[in-house]
N, C-alpha and C positions, 0 to 999 in steps of 0.2 A: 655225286655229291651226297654225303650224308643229311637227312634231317630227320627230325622229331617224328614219331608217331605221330601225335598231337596233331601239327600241321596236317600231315598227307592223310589223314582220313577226315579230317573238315574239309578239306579238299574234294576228298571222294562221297562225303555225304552232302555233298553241296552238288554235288556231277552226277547223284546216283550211281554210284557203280562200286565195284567191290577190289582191294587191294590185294594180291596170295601173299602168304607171309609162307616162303618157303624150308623146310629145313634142312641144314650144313652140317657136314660132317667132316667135309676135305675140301682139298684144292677143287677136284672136277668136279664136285656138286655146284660149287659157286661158282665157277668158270660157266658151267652150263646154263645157271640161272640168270649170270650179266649175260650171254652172248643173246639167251631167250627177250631178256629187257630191254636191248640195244634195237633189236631187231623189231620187237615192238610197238618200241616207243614210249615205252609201260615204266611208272615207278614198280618198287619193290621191295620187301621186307625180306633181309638174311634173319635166320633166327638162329640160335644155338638151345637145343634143350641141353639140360642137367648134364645125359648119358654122352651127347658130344662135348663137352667141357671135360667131362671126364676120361673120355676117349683122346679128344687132340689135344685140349688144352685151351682156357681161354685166351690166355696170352697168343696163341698159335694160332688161332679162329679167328682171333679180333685182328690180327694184323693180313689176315689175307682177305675181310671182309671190307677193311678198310683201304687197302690199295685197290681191292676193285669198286670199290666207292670212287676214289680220284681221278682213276680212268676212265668214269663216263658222266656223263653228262644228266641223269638217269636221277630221281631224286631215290637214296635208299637209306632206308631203316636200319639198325642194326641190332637188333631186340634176343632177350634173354627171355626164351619163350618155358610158360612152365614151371617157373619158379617156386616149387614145393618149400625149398630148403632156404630158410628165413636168411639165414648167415650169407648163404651162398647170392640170393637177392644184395644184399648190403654190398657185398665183396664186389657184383658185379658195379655194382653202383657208385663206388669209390675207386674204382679202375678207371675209368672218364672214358672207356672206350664205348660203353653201350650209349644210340640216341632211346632206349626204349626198354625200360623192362616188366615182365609180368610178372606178381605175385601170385601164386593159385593159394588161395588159403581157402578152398572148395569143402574138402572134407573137414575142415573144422566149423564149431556150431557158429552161427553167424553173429554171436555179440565178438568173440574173440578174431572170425577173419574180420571185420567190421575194423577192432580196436590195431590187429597187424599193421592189416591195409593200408588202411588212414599213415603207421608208423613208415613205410616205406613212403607213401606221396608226398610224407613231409622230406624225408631226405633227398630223395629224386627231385623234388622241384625246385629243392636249395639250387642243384646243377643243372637245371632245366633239361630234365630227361624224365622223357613221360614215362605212364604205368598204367600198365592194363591190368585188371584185376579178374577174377573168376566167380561168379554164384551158381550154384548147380552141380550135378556131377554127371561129366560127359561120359567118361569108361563105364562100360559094361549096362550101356541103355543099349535095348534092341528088340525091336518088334513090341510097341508096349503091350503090357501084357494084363493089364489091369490098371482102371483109374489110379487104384491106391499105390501102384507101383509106379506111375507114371509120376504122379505128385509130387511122392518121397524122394525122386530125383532131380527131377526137373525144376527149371526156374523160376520162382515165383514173381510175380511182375511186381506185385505189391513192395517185396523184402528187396528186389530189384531196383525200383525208388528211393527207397533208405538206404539203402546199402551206397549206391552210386551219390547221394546229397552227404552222407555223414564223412564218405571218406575222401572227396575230390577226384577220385581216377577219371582217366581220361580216355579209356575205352573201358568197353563190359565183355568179358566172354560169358556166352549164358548156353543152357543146354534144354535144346528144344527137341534131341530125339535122335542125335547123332551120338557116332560113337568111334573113340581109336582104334589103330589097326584095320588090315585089310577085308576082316570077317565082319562086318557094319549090320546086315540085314541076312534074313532069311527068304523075304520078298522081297517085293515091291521097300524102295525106302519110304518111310512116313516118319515126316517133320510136323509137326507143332505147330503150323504158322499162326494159327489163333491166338495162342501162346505169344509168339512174336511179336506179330501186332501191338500188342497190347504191354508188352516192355516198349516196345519202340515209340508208345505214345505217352508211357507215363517215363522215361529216361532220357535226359539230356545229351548224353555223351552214342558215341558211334559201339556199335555191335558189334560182337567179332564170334566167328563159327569155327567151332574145333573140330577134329574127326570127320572130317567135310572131305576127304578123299575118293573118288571116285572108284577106281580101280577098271581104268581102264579096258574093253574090252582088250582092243586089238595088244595093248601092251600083254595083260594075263593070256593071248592067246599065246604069243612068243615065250612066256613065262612058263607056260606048262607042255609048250611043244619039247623044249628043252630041258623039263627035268624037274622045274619048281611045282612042290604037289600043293597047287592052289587053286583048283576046280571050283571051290565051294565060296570064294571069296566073292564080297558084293560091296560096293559101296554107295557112295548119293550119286542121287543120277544128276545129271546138267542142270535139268528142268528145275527139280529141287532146290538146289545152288542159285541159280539168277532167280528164282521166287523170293527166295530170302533175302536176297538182297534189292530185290523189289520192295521187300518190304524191311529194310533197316539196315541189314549186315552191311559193315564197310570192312572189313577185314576175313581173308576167308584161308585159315590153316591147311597146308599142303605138306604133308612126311611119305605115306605111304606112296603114292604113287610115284614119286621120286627114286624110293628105291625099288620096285618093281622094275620102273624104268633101266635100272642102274643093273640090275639081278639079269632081265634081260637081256639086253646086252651084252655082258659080260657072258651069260651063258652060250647062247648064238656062237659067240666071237669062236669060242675056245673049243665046240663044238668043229664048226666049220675050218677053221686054221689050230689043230691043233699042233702044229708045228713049232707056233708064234711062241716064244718065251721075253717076250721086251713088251713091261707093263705098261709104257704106254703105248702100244698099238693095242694091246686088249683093253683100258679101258676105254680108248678114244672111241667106241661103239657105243659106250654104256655114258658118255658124255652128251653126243650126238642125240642119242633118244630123251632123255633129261632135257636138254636143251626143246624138245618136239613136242614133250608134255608141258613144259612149261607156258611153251607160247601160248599151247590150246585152254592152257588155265586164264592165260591174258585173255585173250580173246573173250573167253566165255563168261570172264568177269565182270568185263567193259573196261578194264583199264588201258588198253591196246591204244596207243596216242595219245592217253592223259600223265604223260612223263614228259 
């Protein structure tokens, strides 16, 4: 069943524990992710960024995100994750298909994401569809590498206060030292939680963690046994992940390892049966593993039977 962001993360900061807001691209991403929720017992966030709306199509996403909505029992999200593109927020918004969308108005300076903001929460609220907003900027933090570099990215808890009173939203993505893509660290991961903390006590609204992808050992072993040159890849480790959400995050973003999962698979398959030319018995491998990484996101989040 579909519902609101808004709800299922008062929920989940109410239960301590953390939601994955998964991302969709096609049928077996989302096939994997309900079969991962069912099994569960876990609610779940489908997201769509920008590149898969422009890849499949809203209209195409929203309709297969939504029958697998009806099919279970399962509370789920259907969020417009990422929203750079002001029009493109609106558009989603006026489509009635999203229960959820995100504005990033991140890189811009914070009186104008501030004055955005605020402009989408009033249109989304008319149709009681929430909106997660962004302060900070996640891409391309890694290993900080100086106070002054760490500042000039990262989320200030203070302008984090303002930012979440002036404009309404009803989650914050904030950036305490994670980063997109499969490449996150050099070491060891190091997150901010002092940082954290301290949005998490001066802001009302639930947290949400971007770039939060793990990168699996055992899936990047499969990965590069077969062909994918990503040796060098590292992401947050577990520990990290339920920290944060020990300490505030209720919503925690999953892209990367999803496709790993999916690359995986897919490799192995065609590798080992290179005979096979019917696409669904090769993807049905890279579904199965998606579906394996999923669970272990539930589990590690604590939403595992809070569905």
């Amino acid at each position: 069943m579909l519902v609101s962001l808004k709800d299922l993360l008062t929920k989940a900061s109410r239960g301590h524990y953390a939601v994955g807001a998964f991302n969709v691209n096609n049928l077996e991403t989302i096939q994997a992710i309900m079969d991962a929720a069912d099994a569960e017992r876990a609610p779940v966030i489908l997201s769509t960024s920008e590149g898969a709306i422009d890849y499949a199509g809203m209209e195409e996403l929203a309709s297969l995100a939504h029958i697998a909505a009806r099919r279970t029992k399962r509370p789920v999200v259907f969020h417009l994750d990422h929203g750079k593109n002001y029009d493109l927020v609106v558009e989603a918004i006026a489509s009635g298909w999203y229960t959820s969308v995100m504005y990033d108005g991140s890189s811009l300076p914070l009186t104008e994401n501030i004055k955005r903001t605020t402009q989408i929460v009033k249109l989304a609220h008319k149709k009681k569809i929430s909106v997660e907003a962004e302060l900070g900027a996640i891409a391309g933090i890694e290993d900080f590498v100086s106070v002054e570099d760490r500042d000039a990215h990262l989320t200030d808890p203070e302008q984090a206060a303002e930012f979440v009173k002036k404009t309404g939203c009803d989650a914050l993505a904030i950036a305490i030292g994670t980063k997109h893509g499969a490449f996150k660290f050099t070491g060891e991961s190091r997150l901010d939680f002092g940082r954290l903390k301290e949005i998490a006590e001066r802001v009302s609204v639930p947290l949400v963690l971007h770039g939060a992808s793990g990168v699996p050992a055992n899936i990047k072993k499969i990965c590069t046994t077969y062909g994918c040159e990503i040796s060098s890849a590292k992401g947050v480790s577990d520990s990290a992940v339920r920290k944060a959400v020990m300490l505030g995050v209720c919503k925690v973003n999953v892209d990367t390892d999803l496709r790993l999962a999916f690359d995986a698979g897919i490799r192995k398959f065609l590798k080992e049966r290179p005979e096979v030319i019917d696409p669904r018995e090769i993807l049905k491998p890279a579904k199965e593993l998606m579906t394996k990484v999923v669970k272990q996101k539930m589990k590690m989040l604590g939403s595992s039977g809070k569905g």
